[in-house]
N, C-alpha and C positions, 0 to 999 in steps of 0.2 A: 577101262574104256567101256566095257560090258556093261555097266550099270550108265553110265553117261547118255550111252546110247540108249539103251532103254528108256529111261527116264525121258530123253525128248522124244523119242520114237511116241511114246506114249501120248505123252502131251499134246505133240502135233496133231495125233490122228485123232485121237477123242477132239480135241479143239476144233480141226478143219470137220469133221462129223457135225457136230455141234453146230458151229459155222453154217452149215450148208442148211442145216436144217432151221436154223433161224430166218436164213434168208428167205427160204424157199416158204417158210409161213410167214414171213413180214410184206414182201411181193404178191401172195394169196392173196392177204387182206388189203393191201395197197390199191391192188389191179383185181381185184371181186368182182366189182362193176364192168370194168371193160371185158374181161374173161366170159360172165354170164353173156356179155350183148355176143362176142363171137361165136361163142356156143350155140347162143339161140339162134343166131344167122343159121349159123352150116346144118342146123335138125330143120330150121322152119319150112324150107322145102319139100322135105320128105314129110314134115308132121301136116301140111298143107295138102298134098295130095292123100295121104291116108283117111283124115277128116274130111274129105272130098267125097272119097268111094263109102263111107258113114254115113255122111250126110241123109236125112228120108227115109232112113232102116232104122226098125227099130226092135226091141228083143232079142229074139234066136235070129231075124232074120240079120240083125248088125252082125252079132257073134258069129254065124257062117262067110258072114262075108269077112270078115276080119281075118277068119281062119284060111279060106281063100289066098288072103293076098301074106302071111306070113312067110308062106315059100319065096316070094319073090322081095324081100327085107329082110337083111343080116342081121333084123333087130328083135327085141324081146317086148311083143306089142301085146296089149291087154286093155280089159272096158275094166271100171272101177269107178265106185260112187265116190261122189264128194266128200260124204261123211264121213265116209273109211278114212282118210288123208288126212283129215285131222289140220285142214289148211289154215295156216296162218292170214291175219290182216292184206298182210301184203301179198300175199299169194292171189287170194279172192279177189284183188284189185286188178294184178296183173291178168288174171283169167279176164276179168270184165272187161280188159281192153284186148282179148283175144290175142294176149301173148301167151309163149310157153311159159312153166313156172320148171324152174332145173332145180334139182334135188341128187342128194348123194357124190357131192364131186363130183356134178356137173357128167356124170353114170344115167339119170334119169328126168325125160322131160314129160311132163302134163299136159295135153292142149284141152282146147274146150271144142264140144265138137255143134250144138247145135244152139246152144244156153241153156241144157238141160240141166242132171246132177249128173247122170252120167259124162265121163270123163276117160280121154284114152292115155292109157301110159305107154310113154316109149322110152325101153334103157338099151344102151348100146352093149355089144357085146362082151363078156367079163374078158380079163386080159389073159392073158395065156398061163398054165399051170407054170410053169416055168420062171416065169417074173420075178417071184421071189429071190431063185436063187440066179437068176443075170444084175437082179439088184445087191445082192449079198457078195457075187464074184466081183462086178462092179466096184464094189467096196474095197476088198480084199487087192485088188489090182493099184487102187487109189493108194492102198496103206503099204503095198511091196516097192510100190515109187517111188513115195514118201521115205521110206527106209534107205531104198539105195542112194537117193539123195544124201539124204539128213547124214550116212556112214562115211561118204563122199568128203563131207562138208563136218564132220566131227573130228574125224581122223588126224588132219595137221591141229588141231586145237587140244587133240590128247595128247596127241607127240609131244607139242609144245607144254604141254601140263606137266605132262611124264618126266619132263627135263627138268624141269623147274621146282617139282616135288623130289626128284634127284640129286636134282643141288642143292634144295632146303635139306634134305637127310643127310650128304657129306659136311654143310656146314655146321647141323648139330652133334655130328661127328670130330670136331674139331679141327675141319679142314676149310680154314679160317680162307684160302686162298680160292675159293671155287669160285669162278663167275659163270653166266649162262650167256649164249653167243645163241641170239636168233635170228632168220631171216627178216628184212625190210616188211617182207608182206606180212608177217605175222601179226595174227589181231591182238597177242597178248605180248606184244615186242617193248609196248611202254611199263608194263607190270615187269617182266622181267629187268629192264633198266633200272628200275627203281630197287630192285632187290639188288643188283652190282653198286648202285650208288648205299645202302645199306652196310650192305656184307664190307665194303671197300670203308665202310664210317667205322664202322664193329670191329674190324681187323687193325683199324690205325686206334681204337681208345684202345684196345687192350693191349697193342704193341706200348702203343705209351707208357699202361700203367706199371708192362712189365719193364721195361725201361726205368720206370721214376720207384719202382720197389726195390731193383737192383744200386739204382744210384743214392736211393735214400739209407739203405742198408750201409752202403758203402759210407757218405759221407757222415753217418752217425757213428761210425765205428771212431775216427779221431778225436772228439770232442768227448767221446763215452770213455776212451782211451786214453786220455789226459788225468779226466778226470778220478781215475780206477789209479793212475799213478802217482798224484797229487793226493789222494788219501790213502794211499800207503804210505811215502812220504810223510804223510802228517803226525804218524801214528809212527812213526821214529824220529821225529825232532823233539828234542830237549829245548832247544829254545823258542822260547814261544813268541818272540819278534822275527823267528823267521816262518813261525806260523802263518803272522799276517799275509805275510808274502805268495805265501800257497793259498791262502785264502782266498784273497783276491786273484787269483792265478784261477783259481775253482769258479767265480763266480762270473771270471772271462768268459771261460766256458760256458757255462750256463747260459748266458747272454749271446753267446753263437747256436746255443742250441735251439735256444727261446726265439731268435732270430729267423733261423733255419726251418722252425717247423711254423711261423706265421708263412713266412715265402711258400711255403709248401701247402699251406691249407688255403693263400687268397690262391693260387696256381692251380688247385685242385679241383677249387669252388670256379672260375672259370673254364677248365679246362672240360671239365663235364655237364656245364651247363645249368648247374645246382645253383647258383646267383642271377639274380633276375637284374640289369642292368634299368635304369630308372635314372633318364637323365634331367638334371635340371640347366638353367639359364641362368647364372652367374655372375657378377664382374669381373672379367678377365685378368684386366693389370691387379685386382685386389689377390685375386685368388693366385698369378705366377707370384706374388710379392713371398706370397706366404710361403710357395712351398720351396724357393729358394733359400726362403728362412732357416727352414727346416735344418737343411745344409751347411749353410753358411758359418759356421763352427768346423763344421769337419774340414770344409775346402781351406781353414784359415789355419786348421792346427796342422796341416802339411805342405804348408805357405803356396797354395794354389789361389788366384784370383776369379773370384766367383759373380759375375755381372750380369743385368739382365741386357739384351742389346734392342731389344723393342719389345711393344706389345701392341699390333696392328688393329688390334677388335677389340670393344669396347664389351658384351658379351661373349660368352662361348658355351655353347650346350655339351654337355657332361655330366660323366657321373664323378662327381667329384673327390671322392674317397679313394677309387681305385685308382684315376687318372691321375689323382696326385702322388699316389705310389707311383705308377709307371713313370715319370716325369723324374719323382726322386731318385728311381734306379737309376736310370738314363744320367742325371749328376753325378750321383755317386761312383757309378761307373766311370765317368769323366773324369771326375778328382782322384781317382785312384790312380791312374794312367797320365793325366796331363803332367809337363813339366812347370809350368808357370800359370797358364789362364783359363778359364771353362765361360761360352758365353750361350748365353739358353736365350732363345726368341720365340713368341706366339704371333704368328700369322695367318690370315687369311688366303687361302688359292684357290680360287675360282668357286666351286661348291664343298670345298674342303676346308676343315682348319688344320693346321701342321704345329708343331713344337720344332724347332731344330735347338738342336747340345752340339757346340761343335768346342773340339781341346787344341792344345797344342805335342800331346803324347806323340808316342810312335805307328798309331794308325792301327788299321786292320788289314793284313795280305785280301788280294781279292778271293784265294780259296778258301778263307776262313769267314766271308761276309753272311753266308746262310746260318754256319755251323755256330755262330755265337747266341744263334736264340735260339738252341734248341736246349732242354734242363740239362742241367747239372753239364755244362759243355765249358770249356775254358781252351785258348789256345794256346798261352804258358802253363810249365809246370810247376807253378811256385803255387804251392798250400798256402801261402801267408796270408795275414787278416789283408796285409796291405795289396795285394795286388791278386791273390788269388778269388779271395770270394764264395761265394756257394755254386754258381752257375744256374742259381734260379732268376735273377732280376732281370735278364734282357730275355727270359721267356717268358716273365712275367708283365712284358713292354708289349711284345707279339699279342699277349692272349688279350690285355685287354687295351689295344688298338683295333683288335677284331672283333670282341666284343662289341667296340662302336661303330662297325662298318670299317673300318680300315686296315692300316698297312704300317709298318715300320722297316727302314731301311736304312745302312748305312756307308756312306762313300767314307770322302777327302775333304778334308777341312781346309780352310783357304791358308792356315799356320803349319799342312802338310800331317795333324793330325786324322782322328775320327768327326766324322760328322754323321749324326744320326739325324735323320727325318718320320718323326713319328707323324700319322695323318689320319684324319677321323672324318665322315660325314656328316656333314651339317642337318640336322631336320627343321623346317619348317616349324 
């Protein structure tokens, strides 16, 4: 806080010093003119009766008389030639028209006493020894104000610094959880918010990532672990037609592995932000045609009926690469689960476009409707290719419906299955 204050302490008072004294010569020269004329009013009185009792004396006999009348004027009067003064153009004019000529800040006036060369001077009395320092305490009183203000008015802004340099040092302490709680008045209450909406982003990726380390570990250990027994196995059969067998057993595997870590690197590439989404303007009904295609093998080889049930919009803006993965999870996931039928529709809502997948499967409980798009998440426990899955593809629906502005949700199907609602924002 010691240096803070200082630091504007400083500032101020050189600044308002500065300040003052700008002004105070910027108004000099503004009001020059009008200053000299009041000046001259308030001496020409006196300088009028002085040059009065001059007047017709001339020599020693002016100089006695001058000396005469000094006792009764607080001022510092004197004869002085023309030539000594060294008079300026304007000076000589204003004598000619028998005004005073002020000199010295307006400390010393010149009159003209008869149109001679001689010339009287009159200065006012010097200011008191003292001046200096009532203008230095002056000062000094200016700059102890200024202080007890400025400490006043720094005080809650250091606290509030204090706290928030506080909480910056336990968070690089790894106390991922700290937030900072300020008063409404606080002038740094939106910097602070900004650091909770931070610390609360930083706390939820790393939670994630240790999440998605733990569950990546975990789901590569079976696939790793097939395969580690599949070539042992291999390396004890004598007959080599049932080689094939493991073979192809091995390159299942493979193909889940292959599978698992694409899920895991588009998941990753959105989930941190490392994919710049870049949409285009499409034909709609071309594009669901196609990625139904894509499917439509799988949904036939475990006698699921795979249909499209409309296509509302004639364009749709997208990015078409990842949309059409989220789209195929969303299938896929359908034909895993449905008994008989899967029916996928592209629609317009309002300033929204939606995809609905709805099945005829056994649904989802309403406590498990968040917990399905979060990774590696399943709410049976069957490991099988057929119905367990990785638990990457409906976080991989989430991340890139939010990627486009949107949202993904799942009810009841009108068949008492799943119905998913994926829904993206339209741009302009």
């Amino acid at each position: 806080m010691l240096r803070l204050f200082l630091g504007l302490f400083l500032v101020m008072t050189v600044g308002l010093v500065l300040a003052l004294q700008a002004v105070e010569h910027t108004f000099n020269a503004l009001l020059d003119s009008q200053t000299q004329d009041y000046n001259r009013e308030a001496v020409r009185g006196q300088a009028w009766s002085l040059v009065d009792h001059l007047q017709g004396r001339q020599g020693a006999e002016r100089e006695q008389k001058l000396d005469s009348l000094r006792a009764h004027y607080g001022l510092s009067l004197g004869l002085v030639e023309a030539d000594q003064l060294a008079l300026t153009p304007q000076e000589k004019a204003e004598l000619a028209r028998n005004l005073l000529v002020i000199r010295d800040d307006y400390t010393q006036f010149i009159s003209n006493i008869d149109g001679g060369s001689q010339l009287l001077s009159i200065k006012l009395p010097p200011e008191p020894s003292l001046m200096p320092f009532y203008i230095t305490a002056a000062y000094m009183m200016l700059a102890v104000l200024i202080g007890i203000v400025l400490f006043f008015w720094v005080r809650p802004h250091w606290r509030d610094l204090e706290k928030l340099r506080l909480a910056a040092e336990r968070f690089g302490d790894n106390d991922l959880s700290v937030r900072i709680q300020l008063s409404r008045r606080s002038n740094i209450r939106d910097l602070a918010e900004h650091f909770n909406l931070m610390a609360a982003r930083i706390e939820g990726l790393i939670a994630n990532q240790r999440e998605l380390t733990n569950a990546v570990s975990h789901e590569l250990r079976t696939p790793i672990a097939r395969l580690s027994f599949e070539l042992d196995q291999l390396k004890q059969q004598p007959d080599a037609s049932q080689n094939r067998e493991l073979i192809a057993d091995m390159y299942a595997d493979l193909g889940e592995l292959e599978e698992m870590v694409s899920e895991l690197l588009t998941y990753a590439s959105l989930e941190h932000g490392a994919t710049v989404i870049k949409r285009e303007n499409i034909h709609a009904a071309d594009w669901l045609d196609s990625v139904v295609g894509s499917v439509a093998l799988e949904a036939e080889a475990v006698g699921v009926q795979l249909s499209i049930a409309g296509c509302q919009v004639d364009t749709v803006s997208i990015e078409p690469r990842f949309m059409a993965r989220a789209v195929i999870n969303l299938l896929r996931n359908a034909i895993r689960y449905a008994e008989q039928r899967v029916e996928v529709s592209l629609l317009r809502n309002g300033d929204d476009y939606e995809v609905r997948v709805s099945d005829d499967g056994p649904g989802v409980p309403l406590e498990g409707r968040e917990k399905i798009f979060e990774p590696f998440s399943r709410l049976d426990a069957s490991r099988d290719r057929r119905t367990g899955g990785f638990g990457l593809g409906l976080a991989l629906v989430r991340r890139v419906s939010q990627s486009h502005g949107g949202q993904v949700e799942v009810g009841d199907s009108v068949w008492g299955g799943a119905l998913f609602r994926m829904t993206w924002a339209h741009l302009d």
